[in-house]
N, C-alpha and C positions, 0 to 999 in steps of 0.2 A: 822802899820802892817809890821811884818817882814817875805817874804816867800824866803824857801830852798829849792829849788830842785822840788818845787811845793809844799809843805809842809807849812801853815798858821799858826804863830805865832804874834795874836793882841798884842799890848804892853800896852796895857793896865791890861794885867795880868802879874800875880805870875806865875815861873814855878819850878815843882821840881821833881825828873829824879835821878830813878834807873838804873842798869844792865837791869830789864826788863822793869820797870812804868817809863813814861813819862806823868805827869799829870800837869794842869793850876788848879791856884785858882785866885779865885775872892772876892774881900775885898768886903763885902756888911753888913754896920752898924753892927759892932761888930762880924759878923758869914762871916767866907766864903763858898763859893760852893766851889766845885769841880770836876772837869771831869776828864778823858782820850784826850789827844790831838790829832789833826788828827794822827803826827808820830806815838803815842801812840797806837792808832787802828792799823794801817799800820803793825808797831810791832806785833803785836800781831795774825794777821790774820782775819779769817772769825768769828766773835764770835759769840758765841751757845748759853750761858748764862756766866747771873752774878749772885752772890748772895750777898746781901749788909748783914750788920748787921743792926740791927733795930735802930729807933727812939728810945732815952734814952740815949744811952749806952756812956761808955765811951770812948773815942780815946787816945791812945799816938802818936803820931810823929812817923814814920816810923813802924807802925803797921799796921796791916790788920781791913782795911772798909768792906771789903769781899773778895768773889774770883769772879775772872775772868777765864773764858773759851773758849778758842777756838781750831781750827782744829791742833794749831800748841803747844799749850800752854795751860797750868790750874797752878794759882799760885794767890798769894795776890797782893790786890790793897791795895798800904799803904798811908796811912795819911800822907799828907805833915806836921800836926798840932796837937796839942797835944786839948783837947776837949770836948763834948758832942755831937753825932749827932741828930740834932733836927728835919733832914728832910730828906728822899730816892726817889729817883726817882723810883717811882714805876710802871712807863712805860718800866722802861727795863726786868722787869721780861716776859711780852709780848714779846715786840718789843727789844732786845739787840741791834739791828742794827742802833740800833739809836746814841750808842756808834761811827759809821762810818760815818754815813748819816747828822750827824748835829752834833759833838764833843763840839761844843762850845755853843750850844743854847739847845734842846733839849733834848740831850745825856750826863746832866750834871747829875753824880752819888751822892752826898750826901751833905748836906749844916752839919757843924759843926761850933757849937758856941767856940770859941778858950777862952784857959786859958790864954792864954800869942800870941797874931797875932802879935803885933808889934814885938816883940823878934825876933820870929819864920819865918815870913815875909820877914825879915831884911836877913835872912838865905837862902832863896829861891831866884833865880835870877829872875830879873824884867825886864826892860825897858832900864837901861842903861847894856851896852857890848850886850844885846840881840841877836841883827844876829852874833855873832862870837858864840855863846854858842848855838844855832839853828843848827849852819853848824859843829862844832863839834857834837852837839845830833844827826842828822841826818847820819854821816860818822858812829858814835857808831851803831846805829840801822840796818840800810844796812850792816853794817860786820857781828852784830848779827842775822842777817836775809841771811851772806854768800853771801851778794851782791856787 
């Protein structure tokens, strides 16, 4: 576990990090999940709603899984992975907060079966450099956020 600033980054995940998305994936038999990271919520503010794409469809790699909403922001949550989504957390349509409240366990927004994970994987920073690439995400966020 890597933490910045009070910010929780397990190493045992994937991470992959827009201008706005800060998101973790998790390698699980051929399909990853995927979240929102704490910084990722923090970024974002108080969120209102999400709205995913459904079960089926297909994903590319820095495309939109849905949208995200909140007090500060409304824009796309992109696919770290190129895909099928086979699975939506459909407690956030209720409960969005869960995005805040549990990023890493509860708050997980969509499982995608990947064309190509190892490739794409390989792409996304992991476990080795981790806390240097933390402490710069978190320095990007805070300026983005004018702090």
């Amino acid at each position: 576990m890597v933490e910045v600033a009070g910010f929780e980054f397990p190493d045992n995940l994937y991470y992959f990090s827009t201008e706005t998305d800060s998101l973790w994936v998790k390698r699980e038999d051929g399909k990853v999940r995927i979240g929102l990271t704490a910084l990722g919520s923090y970024a974002a503010g108080n969120i209102k709603f999400i709205r995913l794409r459904p079960a089926g469809k297909a994903v590319k790699a820095g495309r939109s899984l849905g949208t995200l909403e909140s007090g500060k922001w409304t824009g796309a949550v992109k696919s770290p992975v190129t895909g099928t989504i086979v699975e939506v957390n459909e407690e956030l349509k209720n409960n969005p907060g869960l995005l805040s409240e549990d990023p890493y366990g509860k708050g997980w927004i969509a499982v995608v079966e990947g064309d190509n994970l190892d490739e794409e994987l390989a792409k996304l920073q992991g476990a080795d450099g981790l806390e240097e690439w933390a402490k710069k995400e978190v320095a990007a966020k805070k300026a983005l956020k004018g702090e």
